[in-house]
C-alpha positions in Angstrom: 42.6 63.7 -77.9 43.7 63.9 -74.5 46.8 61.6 -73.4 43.7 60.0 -70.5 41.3 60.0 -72.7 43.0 57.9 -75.4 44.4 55.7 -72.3 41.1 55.3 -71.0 39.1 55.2 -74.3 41.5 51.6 -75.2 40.1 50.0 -73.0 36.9 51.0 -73.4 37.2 49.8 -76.7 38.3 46.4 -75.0 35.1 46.5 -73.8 32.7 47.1 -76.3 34.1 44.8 -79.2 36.1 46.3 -81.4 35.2 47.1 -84.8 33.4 43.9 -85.0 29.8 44.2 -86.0 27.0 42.4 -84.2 23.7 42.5 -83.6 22.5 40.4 -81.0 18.5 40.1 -81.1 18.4 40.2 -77.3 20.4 43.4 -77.1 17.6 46.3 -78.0 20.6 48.6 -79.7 21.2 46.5 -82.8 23.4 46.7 -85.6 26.8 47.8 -83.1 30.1 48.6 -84.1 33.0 49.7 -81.8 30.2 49.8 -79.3 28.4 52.3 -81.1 24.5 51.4 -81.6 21.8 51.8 -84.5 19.6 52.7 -81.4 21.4 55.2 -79.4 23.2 56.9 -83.2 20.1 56.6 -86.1 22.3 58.7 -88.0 25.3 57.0 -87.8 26.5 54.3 -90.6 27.5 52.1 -88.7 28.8 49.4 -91.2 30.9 51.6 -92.1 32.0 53.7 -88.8 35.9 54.3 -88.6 37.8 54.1 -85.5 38.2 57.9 -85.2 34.6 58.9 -85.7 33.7 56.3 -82.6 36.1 58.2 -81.1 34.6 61.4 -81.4 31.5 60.4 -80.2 33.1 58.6 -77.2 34.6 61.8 -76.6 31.5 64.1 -77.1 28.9 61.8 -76.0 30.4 60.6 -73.2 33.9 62.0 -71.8 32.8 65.5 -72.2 29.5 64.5 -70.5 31.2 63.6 -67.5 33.8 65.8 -67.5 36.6 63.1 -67.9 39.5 65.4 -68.1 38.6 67.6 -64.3 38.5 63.5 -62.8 41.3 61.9 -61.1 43.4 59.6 -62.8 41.5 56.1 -62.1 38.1 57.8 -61.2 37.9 59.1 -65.2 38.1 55.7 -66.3 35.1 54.7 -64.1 33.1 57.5 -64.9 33.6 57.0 -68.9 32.9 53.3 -68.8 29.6 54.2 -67.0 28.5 56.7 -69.0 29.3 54.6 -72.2 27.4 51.5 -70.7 24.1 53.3 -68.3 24.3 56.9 -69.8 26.0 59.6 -68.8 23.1 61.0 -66.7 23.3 57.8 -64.9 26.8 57.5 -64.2 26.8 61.3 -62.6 24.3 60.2 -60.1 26.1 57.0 -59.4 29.4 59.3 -58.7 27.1 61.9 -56.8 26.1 59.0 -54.6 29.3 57.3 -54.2 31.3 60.6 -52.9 28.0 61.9 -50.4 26.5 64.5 -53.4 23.0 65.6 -54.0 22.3 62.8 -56.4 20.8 65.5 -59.4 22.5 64.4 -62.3 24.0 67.6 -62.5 28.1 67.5 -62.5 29.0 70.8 -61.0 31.7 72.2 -58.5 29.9 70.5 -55.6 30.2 67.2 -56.6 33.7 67.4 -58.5 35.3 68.9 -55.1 33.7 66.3 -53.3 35.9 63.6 -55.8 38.9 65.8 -55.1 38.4 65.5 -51.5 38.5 61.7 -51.3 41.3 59.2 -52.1 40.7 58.4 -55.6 40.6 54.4 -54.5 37.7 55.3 -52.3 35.7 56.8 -55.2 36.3 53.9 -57.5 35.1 51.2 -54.9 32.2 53.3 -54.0 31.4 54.4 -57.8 31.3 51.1 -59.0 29.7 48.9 -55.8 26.6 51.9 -57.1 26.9 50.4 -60.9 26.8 47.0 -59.5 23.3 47.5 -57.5 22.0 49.3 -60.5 22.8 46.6 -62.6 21.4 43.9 -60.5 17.9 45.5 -60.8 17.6 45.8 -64.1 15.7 43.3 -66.2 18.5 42.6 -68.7 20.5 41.2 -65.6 19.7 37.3 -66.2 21.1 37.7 -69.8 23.8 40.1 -69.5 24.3 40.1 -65.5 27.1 37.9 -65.7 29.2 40.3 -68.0 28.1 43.6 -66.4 29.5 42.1 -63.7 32.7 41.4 -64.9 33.2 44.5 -66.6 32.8 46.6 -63.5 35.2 44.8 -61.2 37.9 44.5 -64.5 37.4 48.6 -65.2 38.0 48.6 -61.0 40.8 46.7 -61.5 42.6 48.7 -64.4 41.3 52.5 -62.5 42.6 51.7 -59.0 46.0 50.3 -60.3 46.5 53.9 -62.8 45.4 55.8 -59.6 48.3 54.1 -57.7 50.7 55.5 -59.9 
C-alpha cells in the first residue's frame, strides 16, 4: 500500500460505512460491507469481508484503474472517490472533461499531462463540478441526491486542502 493510497483510501472508507453491513432495498447493490456490494463482487463474501481484502479491491478495482499513484496529491483523492462511487470508466471521462481531454475513457499520457499542466485546485473544482451534473441526472438523485452531494464537496474539501500542502 502506497503511503496516498492508504491516506486517501481512510477516507474513502469514511465514506462508504465502515465494516458495517447494510442493505438498503432502494440501493440496487445489496448486501454492502466496507462499501463493497453483492452486485458489483458476486464472488465476494461479504459478511464476512476483512478490512484488508476491501482494500485490495479498492486498490485493484479502483486506484489502479485510475492510475491513483501518477495523480497529484488532492486530484488522486477525487479520482478514487469517483471511480469507487460512478465507476472508474466514468470518473476518467469526468477528469478528461474537467482538464480539456478527448473524453474516451481512456487514461493515457494525453490526459495525465494535461492534469500535470493545471494547478491541482483547478482540477479538483472542475472534476467534481462534472460529478455533480452527472449526479443530478441520474434517477437515483431524489433518494440519494442529497448525500451525493455532500460527498463531493466534503472529498473537495479534504483534496484541495492535501494539495495545499
Amino acid at each position: 500500500m502506497t503511503d496516498q493510497f492508504a491516506r486517501c483510501l481512510e477516507v474513502i472508507l469514511e465514506h462508504e460505512g465502515g465494516d458495517e453491513i447494510t442493505n438498503d432495498p432502494l440501493d440496487p447493490g445489496g448486501v454492502t460491507k466496507w462499501g463493497i456490494s453483492a452486485r458489483a463482487f458476486p464472488g465476494v463474501d461479504i459478511p464476512n469481508l476483512t478490512r484488508e481484502q476491501a482494500s485490495e479491491i479498492y486498490r485493484q478495482h479502483y486506484w489502479d484503474r485510475v492510475r491513483g499513484d501518477e495523480m497529484p496529491v488532492g486530484v488522486d483523492l477525487c479520482v478514487f472517490d469517483s471511480a469507487v462511487n460512478q465507476g472508474s470508466g466514468t470518473a476518467v471521462k469526468c477528469l478528461q472533461r474537467a482538464v480539456g481531454a478527448s473524453a474516451d475513457g481512456v487514461l493515457g499520457p494525453a490526459t495525465l499531462a494535461r492534469v500535470r499542466q493545471m494547478a491541482a485546485v483547478d482540477v479538483i473544482r472542475r472534476l467534481q463540478s462534472e460529478r455533480a451534473h452527472r449526479y443530478i441526472g441520474l434517477g437515483g438523485f431524489v433518494t440519494y441526491g442529497r448525500g451525493w452531494i455532500n460527498r463531493v464537496i466534503a472529498i473537495a474539501v479534504t483534496a484541495a486542502v492535501w494539495s495545499a500542502s
